[in-house]
N, C-alpha and C positions, 0 to 999 in steps of 0.2 A: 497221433503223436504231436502234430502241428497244434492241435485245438489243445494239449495236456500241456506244451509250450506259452503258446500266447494266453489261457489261464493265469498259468503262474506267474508271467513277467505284468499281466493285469494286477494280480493279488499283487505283488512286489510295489507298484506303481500308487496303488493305493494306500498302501502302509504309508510310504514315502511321504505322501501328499499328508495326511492325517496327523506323522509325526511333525512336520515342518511346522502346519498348522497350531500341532500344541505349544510348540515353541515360539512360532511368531505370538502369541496371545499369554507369553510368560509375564509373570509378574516382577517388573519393571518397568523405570521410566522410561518415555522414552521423551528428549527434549527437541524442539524446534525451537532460533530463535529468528526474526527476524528485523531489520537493521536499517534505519531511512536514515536519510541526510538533506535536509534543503536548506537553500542560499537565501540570506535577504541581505539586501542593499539597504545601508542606511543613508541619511542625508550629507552626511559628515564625507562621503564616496568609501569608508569604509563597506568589509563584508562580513556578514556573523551565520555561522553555521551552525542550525541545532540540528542534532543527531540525537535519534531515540532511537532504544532497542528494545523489542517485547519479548520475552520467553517464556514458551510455553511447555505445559508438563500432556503430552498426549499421552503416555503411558497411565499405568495401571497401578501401580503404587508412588510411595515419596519420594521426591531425592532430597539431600540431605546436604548440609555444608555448601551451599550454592555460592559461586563466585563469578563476575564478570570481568575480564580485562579485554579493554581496547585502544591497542596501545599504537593504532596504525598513524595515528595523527601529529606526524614528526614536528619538536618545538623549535625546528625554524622556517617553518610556514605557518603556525599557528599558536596563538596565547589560549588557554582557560579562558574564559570568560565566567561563566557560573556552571556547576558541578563536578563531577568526578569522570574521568575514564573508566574509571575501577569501581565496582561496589560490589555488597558480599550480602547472602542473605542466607537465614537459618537454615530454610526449609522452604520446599514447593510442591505442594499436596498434586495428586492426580487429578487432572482437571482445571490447572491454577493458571494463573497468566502471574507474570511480573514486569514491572515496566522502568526502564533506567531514562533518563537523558541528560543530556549535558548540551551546554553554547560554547563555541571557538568561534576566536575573531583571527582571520586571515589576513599575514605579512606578504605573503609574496602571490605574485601574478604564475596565472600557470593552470594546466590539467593536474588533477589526482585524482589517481588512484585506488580505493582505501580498501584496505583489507578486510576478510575478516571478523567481529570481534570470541572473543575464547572464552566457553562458559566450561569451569569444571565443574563435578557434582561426586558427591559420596553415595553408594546403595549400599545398603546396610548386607549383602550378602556377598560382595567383594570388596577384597583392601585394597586397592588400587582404585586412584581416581578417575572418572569416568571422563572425558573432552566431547564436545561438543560444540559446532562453529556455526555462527549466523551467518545468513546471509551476507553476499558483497552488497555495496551499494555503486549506483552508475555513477561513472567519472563523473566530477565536479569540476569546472570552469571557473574558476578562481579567479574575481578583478576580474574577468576579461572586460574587453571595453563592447557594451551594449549600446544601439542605435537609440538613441530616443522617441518613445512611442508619441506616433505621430496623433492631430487632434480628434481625426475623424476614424482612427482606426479602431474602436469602439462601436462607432455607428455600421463602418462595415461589417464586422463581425457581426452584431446583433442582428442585421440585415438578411446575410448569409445561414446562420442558424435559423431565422425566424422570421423568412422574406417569404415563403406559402402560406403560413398559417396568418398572416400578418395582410396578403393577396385576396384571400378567402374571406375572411373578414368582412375588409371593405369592401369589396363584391357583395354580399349580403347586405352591409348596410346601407350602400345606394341599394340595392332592389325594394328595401325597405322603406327608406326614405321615398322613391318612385312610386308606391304603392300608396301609403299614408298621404300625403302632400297630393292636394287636386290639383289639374291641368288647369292652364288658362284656358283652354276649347271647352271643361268644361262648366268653368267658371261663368263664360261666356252664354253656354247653353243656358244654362239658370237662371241669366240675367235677362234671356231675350222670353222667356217661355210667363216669366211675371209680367211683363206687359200685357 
């Protein structure tokens, strides 16, 4: 009776797995996107932030009516500089990548935050629009005020990355130089042995 029990809850268990499987591997998209943000300093002591986002189609068919809005970059801490928050694309084959970016130049001093950005998308087998969110990106430090790098701190750093293989080295090539190059002993020997 035990073995006719844990059979059937086996058979059960296996259906289970099998059907899930056919469904994870159904035909549709499915979207990833992901969402970087870095800071540069220009000479002027302003700061200009380009942000790029890349979406990707890992699924199995197209999506269709592709939209992006990122609309986390509130305008009073931040101007446009060159492109859009928003852009709209036909379509994204299975397989695709697509890539947005835009420059803000930043008003005010301060941490953010930024959300977010929201891609919607159309499947041709539902009428309802599909959402889908990128990644966050790590707080940004806005104007903070940065120490100025110092002259040697270059040297250290290279030092530190690259202070054995750089040890090694020249160990070698004094041993080299020590081997090639004769002694004066026996410079000397040579000189006394031709008399």
């Amino acid at each position: 009776m035990a073995t006719l029990i844990r059979n059937s809850l086996m058979k059960a268990l296996i259906v289970i797995f099998f059907a899930s499987v056919a469904t994870a591997t159904g035909d549709a998209p499915f979207i990833v996107a992901h969402k970087k943000a870095s800071l540069t300093r220009l000479k002027s002591g302003s700061e200009r932030v380009s942000v790029s986002i890349d979406i990707y189609n890992q699924g199995f068919s197209t999506a269709y009516d592709m939209s992006l809005l990122d609309d986390s970059w509130p305008q009073d801490m931040f101007d446009i500089v060159s492109g859009n928050t928003s852009r709209s694309w036909e379509r994204l084959d299975a397989g695709g990548l697509l890539s947005h970016s835009f420059e803000l130049e930043a008003k005010k001093q301060g941490m953010f935050y930024g959300a977010p950005a929201v891609i919607t998308f159309r499947i041709p087998t539902k009428a309802a629009l599909q959402e889908a969110y990128s990644t966050p990106i790590l707080p940004l430090d806005v104007l903070a005020e940065r120490p100025p790098e110092k002259k040697f701190d270059w040297a250290k750093r290279l030092l530190a990355k690259y202070g054995s293989q750089i040890s090694v080295i020249s160990i070698v090539v004094l041993f080299i130089y020590l081997i090639v190059t004769p002694s004066k002993s026996t410079a000397a020997k040579a000189s006394k042995k031709k008399r």
